[in-house]
PDB file of N, CA, C and O in Angstrom:
ATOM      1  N   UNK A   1      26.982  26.540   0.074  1.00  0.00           N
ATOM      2  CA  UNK A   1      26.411  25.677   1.074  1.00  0.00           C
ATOM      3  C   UNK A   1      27.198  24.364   1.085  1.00  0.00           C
ATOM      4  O   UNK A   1      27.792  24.019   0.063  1.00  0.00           O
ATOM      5  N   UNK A   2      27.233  23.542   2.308  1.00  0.00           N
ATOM      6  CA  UNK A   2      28.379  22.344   2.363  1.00  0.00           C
ATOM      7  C   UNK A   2      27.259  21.420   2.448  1.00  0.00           C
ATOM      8  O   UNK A   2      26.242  21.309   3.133  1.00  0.00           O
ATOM      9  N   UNK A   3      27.837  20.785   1.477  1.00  0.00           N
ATOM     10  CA  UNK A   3      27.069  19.385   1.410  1.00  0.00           C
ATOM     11  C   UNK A   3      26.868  18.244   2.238  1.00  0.00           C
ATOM     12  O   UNK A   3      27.854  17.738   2.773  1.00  0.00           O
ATOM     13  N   UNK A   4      25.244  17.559   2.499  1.00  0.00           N
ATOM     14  CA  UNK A   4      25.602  17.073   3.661  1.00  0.00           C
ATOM     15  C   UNK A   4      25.661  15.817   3.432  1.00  0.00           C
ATOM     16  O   UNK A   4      25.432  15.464   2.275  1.00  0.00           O
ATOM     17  N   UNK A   5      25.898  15.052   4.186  1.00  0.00           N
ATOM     18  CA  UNK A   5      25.946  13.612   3.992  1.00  0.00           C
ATOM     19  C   UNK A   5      25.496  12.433   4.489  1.00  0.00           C
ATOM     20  O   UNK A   5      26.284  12.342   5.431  1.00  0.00           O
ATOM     21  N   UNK A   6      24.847  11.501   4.559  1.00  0.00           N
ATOM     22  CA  UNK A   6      24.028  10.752   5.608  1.00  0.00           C
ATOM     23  C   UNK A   6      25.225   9.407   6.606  1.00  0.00           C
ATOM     24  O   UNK A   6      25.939   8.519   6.140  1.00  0.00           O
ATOM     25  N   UNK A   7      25.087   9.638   7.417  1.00  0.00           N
ATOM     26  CA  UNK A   7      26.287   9.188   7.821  1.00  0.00           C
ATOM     27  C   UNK A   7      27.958   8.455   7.262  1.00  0.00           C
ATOM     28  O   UNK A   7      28.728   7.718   7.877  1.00  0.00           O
ATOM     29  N   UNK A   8      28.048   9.053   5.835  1.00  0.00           N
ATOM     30  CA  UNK A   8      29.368   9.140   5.446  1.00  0.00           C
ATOM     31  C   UNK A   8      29.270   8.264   3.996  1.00  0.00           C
ATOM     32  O   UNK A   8      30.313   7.945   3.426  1.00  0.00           O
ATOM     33  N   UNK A   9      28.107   7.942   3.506  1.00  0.00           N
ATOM     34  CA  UNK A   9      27.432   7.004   2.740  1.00  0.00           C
ATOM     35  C   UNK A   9      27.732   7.851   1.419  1.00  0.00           C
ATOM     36  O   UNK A   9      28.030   7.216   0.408  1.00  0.00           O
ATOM     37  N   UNK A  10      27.689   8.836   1.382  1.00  0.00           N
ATOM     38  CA  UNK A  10      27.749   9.416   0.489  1.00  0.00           C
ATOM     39  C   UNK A  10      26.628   9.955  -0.578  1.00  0.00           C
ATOM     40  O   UNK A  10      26.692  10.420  -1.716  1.00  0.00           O
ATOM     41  N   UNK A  11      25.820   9.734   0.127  1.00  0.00           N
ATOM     42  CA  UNK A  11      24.319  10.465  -0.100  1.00  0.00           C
ATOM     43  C   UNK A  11      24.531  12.163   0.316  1.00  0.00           C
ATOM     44  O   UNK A  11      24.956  12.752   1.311  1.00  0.00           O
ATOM     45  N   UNK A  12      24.039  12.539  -0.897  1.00  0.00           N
ATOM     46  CA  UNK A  12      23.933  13.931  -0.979  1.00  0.00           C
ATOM     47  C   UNK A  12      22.635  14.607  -0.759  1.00  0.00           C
ATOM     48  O   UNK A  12      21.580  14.426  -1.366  1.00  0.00           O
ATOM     49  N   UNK A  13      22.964  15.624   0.463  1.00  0.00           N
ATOM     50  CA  UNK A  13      21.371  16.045   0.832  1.00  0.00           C
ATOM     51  C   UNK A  13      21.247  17.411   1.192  1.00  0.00           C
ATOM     52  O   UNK A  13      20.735  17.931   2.184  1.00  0.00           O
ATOM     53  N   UNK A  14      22.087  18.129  -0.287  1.00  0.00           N
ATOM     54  CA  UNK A  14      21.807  19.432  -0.445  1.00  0.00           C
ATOM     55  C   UNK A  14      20.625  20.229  -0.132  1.00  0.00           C
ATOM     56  O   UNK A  14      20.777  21.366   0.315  1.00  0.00           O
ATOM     57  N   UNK A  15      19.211  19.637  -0.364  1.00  0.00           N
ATOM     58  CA  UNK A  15      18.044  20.321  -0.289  1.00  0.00           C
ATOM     59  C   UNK A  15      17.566  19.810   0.875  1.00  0.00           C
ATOM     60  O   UNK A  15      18.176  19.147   1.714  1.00  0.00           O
ATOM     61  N   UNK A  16      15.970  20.311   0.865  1.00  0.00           N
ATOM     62  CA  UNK A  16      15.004  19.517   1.808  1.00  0.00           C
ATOM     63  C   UNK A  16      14.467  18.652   1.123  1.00  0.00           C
ATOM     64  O   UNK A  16      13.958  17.587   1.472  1.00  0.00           O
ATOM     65  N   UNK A  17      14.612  19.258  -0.200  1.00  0.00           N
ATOM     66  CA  UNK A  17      13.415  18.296  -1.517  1.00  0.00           C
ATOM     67  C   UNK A  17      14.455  16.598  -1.289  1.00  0.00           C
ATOM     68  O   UNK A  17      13.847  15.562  -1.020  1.00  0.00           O
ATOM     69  N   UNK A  18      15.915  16.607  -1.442  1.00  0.00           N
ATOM     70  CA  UNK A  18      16.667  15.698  -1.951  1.00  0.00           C
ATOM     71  C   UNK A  18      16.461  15.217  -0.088  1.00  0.00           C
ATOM     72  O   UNK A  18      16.013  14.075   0.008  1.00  0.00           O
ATOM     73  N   UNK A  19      16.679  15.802   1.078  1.00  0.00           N
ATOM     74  CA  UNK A  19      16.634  15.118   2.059  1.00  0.00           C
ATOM     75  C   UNK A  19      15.023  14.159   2.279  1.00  0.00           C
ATOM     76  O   UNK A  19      14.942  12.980   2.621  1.00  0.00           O
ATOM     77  N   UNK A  20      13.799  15.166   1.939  1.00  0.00           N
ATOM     78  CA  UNK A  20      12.548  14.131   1.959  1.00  0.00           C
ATOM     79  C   UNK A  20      12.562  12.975   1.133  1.00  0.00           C
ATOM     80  O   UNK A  20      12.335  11.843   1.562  1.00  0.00           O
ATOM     81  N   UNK A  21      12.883  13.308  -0.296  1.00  0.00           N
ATOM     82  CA  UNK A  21      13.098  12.026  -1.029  1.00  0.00           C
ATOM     83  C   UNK A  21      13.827  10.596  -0.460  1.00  0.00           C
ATOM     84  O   UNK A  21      13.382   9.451  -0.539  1.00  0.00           O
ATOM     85  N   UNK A  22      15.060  11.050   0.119  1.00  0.00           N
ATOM     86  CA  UNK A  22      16.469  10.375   0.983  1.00  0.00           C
ATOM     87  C   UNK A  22      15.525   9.550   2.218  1.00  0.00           C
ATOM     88  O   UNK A  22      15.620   8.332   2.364  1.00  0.00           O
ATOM     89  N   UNK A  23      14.720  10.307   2.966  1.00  0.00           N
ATOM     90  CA  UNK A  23      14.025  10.532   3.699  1.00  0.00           C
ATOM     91  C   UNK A  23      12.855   8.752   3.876  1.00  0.00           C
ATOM     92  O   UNK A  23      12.876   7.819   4.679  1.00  0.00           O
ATOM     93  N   UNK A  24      12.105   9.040   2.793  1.00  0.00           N
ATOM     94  CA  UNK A  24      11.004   8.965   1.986  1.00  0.00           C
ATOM     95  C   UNK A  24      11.142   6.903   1.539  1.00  0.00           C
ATOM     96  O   UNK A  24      10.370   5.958   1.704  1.00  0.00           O
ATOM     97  N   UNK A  25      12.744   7.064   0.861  1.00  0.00           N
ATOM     98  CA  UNK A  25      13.043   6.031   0.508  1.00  0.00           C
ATOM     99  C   UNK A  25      13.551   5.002   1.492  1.00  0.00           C
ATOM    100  O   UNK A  25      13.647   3.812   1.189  1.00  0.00           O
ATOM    101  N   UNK A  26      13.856   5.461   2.610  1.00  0.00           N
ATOM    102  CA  UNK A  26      14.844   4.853   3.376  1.00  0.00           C
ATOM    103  C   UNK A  26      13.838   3.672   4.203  1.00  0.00           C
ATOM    104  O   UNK A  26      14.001   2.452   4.242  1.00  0.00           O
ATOM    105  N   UNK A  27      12.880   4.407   4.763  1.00  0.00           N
ATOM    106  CA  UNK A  27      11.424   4.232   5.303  1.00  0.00           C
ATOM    107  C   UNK A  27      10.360   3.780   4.411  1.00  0.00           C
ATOM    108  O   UNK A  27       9.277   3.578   4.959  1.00  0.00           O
ATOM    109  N   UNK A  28      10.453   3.540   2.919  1.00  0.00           N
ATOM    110  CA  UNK A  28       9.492   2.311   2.418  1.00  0.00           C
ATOM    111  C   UNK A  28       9.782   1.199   2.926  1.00  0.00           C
ATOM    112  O   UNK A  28      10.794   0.987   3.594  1.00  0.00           O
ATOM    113  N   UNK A  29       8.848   0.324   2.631  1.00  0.00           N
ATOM    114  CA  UNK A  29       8.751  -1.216   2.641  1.00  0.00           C
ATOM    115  C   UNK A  29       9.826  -1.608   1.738  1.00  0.00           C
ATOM    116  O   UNK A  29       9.928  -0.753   0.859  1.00  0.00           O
ATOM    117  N   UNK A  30      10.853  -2.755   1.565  1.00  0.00           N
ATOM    118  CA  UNK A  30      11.143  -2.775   0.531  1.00  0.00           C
ATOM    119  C   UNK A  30      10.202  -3.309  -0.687  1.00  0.00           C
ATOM    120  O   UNK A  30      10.492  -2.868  -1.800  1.00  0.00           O
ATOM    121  N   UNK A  31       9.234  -4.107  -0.604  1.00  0.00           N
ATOM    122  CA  UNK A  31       7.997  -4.621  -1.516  1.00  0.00           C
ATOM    123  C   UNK A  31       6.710  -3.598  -1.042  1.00  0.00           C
ATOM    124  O   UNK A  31       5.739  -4.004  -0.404  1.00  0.00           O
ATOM    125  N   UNK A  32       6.823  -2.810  -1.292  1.00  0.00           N
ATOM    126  CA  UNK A  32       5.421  -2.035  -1.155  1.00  0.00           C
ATOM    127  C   UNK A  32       4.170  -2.485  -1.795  1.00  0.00           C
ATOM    128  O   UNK A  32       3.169  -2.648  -1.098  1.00  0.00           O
ATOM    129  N   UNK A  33       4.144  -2.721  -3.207  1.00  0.00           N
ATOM    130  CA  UNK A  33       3.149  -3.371  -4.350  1.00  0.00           C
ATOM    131  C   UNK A  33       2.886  -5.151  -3.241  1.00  0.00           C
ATOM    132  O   UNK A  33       1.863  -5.653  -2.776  1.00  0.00           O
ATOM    133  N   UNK A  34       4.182  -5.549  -3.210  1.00  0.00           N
ATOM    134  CA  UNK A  34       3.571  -6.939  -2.656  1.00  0.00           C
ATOM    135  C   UNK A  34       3.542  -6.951  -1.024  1.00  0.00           C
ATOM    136  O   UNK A  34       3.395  -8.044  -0.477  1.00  0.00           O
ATOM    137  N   UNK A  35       3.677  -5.779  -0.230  1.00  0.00           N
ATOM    138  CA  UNK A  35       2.701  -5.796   0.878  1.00  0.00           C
ATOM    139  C   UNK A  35       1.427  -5.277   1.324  1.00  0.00           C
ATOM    140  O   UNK A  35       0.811  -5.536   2.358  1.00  0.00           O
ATOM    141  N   UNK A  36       1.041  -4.249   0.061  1.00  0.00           N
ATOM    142  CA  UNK A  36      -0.296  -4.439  -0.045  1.00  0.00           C
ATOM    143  C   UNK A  36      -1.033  -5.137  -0.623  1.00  0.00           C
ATOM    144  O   UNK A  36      -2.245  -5.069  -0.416  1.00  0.00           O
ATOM    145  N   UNK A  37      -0.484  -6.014  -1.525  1.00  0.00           N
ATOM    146  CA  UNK A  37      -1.178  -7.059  -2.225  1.00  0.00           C
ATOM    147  C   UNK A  37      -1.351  -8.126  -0.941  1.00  0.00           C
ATOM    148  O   UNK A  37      -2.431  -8.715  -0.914  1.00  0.00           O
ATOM    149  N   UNK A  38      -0.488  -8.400   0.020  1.00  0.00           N
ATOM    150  CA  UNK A  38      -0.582  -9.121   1.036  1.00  0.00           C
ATOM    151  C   UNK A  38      -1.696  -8.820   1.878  1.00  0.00           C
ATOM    152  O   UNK A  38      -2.369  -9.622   2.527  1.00  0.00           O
ATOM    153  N   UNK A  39      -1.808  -7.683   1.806  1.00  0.00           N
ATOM    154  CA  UNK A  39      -3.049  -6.614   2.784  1.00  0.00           C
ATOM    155  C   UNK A  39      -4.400  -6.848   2.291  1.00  0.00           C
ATOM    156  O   UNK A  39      -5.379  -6.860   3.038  1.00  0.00           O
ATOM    157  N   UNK A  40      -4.464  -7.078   0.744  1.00  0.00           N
ATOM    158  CA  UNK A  40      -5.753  -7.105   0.388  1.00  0.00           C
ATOM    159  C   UNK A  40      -6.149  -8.329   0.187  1.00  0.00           C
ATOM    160  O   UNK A  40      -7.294  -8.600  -0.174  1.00  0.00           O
ATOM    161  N   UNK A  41      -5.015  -9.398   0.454  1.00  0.00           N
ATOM    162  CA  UNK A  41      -5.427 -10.787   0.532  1.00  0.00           C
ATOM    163  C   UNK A  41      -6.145 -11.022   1.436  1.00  0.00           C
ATOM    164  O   UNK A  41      -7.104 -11.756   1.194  1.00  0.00           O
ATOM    165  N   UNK A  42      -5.925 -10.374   3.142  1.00  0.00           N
ATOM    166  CA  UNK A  42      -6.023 -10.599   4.139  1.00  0.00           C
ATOM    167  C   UNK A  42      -7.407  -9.962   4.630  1.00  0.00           C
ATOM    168  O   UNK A  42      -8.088 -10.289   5.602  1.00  0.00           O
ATOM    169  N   UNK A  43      -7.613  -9.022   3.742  1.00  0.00           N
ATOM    170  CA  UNK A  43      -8.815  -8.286   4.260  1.00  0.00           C
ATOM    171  C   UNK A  43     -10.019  -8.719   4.193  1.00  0.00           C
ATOM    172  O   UNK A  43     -10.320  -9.188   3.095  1.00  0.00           O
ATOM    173  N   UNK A  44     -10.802  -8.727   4.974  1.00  0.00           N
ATOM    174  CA  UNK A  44     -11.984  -9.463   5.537  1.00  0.00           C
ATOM    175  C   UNK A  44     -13.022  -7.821   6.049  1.00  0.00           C
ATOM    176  O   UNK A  44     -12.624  -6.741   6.486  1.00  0.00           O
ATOM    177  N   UNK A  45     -14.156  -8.230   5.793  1.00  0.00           N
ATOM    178  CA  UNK A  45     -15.251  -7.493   5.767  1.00  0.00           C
ATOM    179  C   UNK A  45     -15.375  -7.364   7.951  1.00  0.00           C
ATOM    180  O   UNK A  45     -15.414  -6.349   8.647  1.00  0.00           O
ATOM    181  N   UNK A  46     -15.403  -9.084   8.439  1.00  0.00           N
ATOM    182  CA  UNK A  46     -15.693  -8.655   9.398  1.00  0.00           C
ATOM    183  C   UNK A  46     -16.816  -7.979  10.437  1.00  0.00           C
ATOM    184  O   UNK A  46     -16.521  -7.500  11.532  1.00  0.00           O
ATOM    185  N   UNK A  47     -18.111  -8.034   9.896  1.00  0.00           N
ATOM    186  CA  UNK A  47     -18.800  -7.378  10.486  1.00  0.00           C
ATOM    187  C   UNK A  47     -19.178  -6.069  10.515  1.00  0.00           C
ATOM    188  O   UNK A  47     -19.999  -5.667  11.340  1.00  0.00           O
ATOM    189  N   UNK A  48     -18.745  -5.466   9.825  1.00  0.00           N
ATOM    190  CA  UNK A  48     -18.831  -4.071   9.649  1.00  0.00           C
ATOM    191  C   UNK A  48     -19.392  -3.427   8.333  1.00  0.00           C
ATOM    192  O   UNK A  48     -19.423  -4.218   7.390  1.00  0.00           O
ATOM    193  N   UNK A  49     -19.698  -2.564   8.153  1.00  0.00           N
ATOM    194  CA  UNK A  49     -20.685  -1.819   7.216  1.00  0.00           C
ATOM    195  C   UNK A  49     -20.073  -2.057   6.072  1.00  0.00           C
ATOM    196  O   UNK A  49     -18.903  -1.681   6.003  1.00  0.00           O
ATOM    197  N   UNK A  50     -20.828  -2.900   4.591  1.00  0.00           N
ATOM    198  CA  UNK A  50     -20.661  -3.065   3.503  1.00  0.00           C
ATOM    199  C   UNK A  50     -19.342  -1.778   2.813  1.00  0.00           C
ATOM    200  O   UNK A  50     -18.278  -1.819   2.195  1.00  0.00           O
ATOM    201  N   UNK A  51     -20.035  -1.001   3.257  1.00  0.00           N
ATOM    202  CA  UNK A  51     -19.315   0.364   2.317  1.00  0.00           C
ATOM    203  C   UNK A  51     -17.940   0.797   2.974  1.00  0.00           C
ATOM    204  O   UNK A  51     -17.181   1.402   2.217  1.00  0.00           O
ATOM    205  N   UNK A  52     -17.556   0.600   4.131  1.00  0.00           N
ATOM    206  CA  UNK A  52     -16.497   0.274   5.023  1.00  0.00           C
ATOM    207  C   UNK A  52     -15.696  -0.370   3.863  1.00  0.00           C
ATOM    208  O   UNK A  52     -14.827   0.180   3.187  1.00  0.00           O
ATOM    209  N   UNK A  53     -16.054  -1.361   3.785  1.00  0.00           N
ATOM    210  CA  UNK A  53     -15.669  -3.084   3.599  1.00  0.00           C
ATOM    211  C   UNK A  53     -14.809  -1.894   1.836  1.00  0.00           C
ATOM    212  O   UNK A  53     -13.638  -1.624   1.568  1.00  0.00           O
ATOM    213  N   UNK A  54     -15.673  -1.666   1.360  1.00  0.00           N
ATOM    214  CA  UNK A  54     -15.723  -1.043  -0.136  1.00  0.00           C
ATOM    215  C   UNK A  54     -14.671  -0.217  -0.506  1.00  0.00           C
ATOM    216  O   UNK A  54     -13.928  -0.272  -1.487  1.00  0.00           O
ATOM    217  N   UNK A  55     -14.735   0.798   0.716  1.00  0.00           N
ATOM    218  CA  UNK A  55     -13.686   2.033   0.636  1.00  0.00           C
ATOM    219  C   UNK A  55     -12.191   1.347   1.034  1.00  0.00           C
ATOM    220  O   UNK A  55     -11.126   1.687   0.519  1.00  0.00           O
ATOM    221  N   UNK A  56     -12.320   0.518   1.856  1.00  0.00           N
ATOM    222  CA  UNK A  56     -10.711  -0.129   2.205  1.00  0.00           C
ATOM    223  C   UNK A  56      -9.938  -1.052   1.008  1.00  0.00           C
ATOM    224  O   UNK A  56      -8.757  -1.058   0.661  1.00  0.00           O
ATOM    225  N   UNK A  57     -11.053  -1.793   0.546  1.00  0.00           N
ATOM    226  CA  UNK A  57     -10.804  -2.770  -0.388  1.00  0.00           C
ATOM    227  C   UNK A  57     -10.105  -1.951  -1.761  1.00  0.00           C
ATOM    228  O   UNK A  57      -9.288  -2.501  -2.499  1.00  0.00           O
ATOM    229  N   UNK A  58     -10.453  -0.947  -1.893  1.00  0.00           N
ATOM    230  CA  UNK A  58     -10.562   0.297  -3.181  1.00  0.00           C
ATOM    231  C   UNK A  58      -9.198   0.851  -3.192  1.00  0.00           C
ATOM    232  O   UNK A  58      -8.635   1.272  -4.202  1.00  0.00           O
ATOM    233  N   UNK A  59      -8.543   0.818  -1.623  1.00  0.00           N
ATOM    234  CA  UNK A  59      -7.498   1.597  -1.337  1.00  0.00           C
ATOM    235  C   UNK A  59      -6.441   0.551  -1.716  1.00  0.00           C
ATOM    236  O   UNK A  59      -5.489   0.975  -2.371  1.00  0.00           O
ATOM    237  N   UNK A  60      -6.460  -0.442  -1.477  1.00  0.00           N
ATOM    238  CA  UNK A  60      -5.546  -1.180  -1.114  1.00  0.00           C
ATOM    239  C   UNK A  60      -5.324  -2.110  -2.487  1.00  0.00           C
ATOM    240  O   UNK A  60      -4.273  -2.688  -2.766  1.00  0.00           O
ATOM    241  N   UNK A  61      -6.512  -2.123  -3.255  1.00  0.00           N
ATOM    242  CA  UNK A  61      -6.589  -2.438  -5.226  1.00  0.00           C
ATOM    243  C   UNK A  61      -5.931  -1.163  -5.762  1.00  0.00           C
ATOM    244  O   UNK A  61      -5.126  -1.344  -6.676  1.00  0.00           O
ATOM    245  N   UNK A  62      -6.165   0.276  -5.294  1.00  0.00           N
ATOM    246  CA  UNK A  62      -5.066   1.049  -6.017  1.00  0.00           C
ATOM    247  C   UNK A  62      -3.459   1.196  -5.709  1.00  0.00           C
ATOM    248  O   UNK A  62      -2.585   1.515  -6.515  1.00  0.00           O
ATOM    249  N   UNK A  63      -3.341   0.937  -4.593  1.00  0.00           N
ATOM    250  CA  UNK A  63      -2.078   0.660  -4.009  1.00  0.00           C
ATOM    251  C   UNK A  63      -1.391  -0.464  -4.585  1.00  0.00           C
ATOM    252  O   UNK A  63      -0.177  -0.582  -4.749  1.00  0.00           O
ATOM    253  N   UNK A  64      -2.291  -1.262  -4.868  1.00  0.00           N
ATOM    254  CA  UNK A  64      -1.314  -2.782  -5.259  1.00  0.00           C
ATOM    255  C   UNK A  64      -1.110  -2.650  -6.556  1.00  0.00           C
ATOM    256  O   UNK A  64      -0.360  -3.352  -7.234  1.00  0.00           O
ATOM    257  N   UNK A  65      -1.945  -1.517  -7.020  1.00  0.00           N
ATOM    258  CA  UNK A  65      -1.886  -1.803  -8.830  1.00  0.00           C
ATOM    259  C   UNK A  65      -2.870  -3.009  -9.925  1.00  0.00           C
ATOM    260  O   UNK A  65      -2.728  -3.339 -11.103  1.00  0.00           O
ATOM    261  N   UNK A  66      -3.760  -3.366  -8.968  1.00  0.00           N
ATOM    262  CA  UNK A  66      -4.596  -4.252  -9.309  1.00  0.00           C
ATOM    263  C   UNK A  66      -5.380  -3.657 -10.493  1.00  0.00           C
ATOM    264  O   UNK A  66      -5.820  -2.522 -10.308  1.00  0.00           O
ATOM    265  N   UNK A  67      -5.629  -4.250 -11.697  1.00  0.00           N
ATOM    266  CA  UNK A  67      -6.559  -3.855 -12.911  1.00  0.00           C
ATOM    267  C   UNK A  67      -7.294  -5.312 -13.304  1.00  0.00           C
ATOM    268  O   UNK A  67      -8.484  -5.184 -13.595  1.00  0.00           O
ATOM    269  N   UNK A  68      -6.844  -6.466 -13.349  1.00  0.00           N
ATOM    270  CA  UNK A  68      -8.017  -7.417 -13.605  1.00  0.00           C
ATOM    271  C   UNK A  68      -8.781  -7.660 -12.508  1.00  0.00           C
ATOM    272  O   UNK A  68      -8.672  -7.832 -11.294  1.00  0.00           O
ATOM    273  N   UNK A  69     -10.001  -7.586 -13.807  1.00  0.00           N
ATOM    274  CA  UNK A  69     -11.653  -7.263 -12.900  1.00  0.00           C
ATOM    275  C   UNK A  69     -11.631  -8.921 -12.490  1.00  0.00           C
ATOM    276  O   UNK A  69     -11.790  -9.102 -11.283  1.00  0.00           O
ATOM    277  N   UNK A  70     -11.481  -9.993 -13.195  1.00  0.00           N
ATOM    278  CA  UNK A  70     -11.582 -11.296 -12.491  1.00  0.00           C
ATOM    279  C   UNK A  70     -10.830 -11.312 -11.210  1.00  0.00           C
ATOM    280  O   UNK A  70     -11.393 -11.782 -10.222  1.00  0.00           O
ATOM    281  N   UNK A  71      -9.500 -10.805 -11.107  1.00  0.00           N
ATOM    282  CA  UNK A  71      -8.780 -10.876  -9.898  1.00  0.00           C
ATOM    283  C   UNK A  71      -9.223  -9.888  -8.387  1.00  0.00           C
ATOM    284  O   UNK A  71      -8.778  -9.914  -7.239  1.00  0.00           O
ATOM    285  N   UNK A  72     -10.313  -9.052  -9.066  1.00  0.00           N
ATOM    286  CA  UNK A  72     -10.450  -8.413  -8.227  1.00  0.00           C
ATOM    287  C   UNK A  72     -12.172  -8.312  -7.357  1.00  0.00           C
ATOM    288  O   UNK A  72     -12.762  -7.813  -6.399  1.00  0.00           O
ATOM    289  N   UNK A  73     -12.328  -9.191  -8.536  1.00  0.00           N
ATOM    290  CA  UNK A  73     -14.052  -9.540  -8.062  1.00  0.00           C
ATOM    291  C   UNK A  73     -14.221 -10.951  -7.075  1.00  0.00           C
ATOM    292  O   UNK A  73     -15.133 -11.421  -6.394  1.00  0.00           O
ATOM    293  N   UNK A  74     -12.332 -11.477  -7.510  1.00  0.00           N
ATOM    294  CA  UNK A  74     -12.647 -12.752  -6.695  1.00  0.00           C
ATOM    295  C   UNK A  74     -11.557 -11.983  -5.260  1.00  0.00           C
ATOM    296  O   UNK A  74     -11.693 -12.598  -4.202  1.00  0.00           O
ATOM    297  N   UNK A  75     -10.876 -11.145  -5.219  1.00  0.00           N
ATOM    298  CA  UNK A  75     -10.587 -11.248  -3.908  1.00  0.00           C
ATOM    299  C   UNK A  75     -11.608 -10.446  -3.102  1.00  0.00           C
ATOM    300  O   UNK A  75     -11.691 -10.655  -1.892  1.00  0.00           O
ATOM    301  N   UNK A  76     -12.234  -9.721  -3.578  1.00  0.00           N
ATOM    302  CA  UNK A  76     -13.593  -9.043  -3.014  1.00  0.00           C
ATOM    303  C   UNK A  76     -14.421  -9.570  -2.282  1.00  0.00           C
ATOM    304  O   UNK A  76     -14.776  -9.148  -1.181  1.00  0.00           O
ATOM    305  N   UNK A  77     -14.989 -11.032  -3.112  1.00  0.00           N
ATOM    306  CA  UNK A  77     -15.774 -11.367  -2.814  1.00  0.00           C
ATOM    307  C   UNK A  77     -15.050 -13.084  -1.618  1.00  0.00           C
ATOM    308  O   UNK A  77     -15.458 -14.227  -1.411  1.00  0.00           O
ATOM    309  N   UNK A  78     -14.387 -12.622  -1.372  1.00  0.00           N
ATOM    310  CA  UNK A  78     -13.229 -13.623  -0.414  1.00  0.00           C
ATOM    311  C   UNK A  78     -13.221 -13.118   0.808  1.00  0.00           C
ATOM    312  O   UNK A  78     -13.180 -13.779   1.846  1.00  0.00           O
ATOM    313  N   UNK A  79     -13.268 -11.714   0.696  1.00  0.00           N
ATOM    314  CA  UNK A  79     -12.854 -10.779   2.098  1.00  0.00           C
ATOM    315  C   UNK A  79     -14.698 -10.641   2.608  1.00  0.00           C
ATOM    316  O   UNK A  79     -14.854  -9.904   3.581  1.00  0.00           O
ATOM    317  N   UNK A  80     -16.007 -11.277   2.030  1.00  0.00           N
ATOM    318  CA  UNK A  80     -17.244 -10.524   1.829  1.00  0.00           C
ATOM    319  C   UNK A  80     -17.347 -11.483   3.205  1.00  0.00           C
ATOM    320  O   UNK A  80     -16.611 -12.413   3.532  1.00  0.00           O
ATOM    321  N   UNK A  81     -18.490 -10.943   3.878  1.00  0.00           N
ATOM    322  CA  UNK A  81     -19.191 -12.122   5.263  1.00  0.00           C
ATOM    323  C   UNK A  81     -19.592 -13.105   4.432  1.00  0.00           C
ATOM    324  O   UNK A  81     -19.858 -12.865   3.254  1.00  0.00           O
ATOM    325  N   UNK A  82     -19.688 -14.480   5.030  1.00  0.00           N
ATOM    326  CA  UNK A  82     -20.063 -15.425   3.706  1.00  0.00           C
ATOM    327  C   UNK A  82     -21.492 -15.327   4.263  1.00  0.00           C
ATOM    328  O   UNK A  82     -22.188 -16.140   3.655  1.00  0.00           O
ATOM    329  N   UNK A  83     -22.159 -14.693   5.126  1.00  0.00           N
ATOM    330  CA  UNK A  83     -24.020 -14.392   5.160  1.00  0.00           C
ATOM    331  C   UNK A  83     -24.296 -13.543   3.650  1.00  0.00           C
ATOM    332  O   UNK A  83     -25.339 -13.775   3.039  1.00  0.00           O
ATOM    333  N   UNK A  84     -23.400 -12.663   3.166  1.00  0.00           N
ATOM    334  CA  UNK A  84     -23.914 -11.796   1.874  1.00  0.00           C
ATOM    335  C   UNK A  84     -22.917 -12.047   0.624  1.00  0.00           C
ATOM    336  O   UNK A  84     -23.130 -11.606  -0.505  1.00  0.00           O
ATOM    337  N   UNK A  85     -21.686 -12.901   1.036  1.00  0.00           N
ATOM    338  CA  UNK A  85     -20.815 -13.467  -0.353  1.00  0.00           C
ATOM    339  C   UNK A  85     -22.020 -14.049  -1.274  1.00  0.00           C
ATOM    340  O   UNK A  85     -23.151 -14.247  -0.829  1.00  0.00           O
ATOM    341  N   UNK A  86     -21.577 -14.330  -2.802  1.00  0.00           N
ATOM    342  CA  UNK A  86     -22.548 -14.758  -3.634  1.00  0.00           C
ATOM    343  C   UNK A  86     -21.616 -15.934  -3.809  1.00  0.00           C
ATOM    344  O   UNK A  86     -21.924 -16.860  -4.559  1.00  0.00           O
TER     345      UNK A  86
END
C-alpha cells in the first residue's frame, strides 16, 4: 500500500486509525482544558431547571479536569440564579 501524505507535510496516513487520529488532532482547540475551563467560568444557570444547570456544569468540571471541591463549589455557586445562590 503507498503511503499517504497530508499535503506533502509528511504526515503518514497509512490507516484510517492513523488518518482519524491525524484527523482528530488537527481540529482540536489548541487549549482544550483552558477552553473549557473558560466555558465553565461563563456558565450561568439562567433561568432554567436546577438539574439542567447540574448536568452541564458536571460536563464541563470533567472536561476541564477540575478536582478541588473549593474551586468547584465556588464556580457553581457563581453560575447559580442569585434568587437560590447561598
Amino acid at each position: 500500500m503507498a503511503a499517504h501524505t497530508v499535503l506533502g507535510q509528511g504526515i503518514h496516513l497509512g490507516t484510517m486509525e492513523n488518518f482519524l487520529a491525524a484527523l482528530d488532532s488537527a481540529f482540536q482547540p489548541f487549549d482544550m482544558e483552558g477552553d473549557v475551563l473558560q466555558q465553565l467560568h461563563a456558565l450561568k444557570q439562567l433561568s432554567r431547571p436546577v438539574d439542567e444547570y447540574v448536568s452541564e456544569f458536571r460536563v464541563f468540571a470533567t472536561r476541564a479536569g477540575l478536582t478541588d471541591v473549593s474551586q468547584l463549589t465556588h464556580l457553581f455557586r457563581q453560575g447559580l440564579d442569585s434568587d437560590i445562590a447561598i
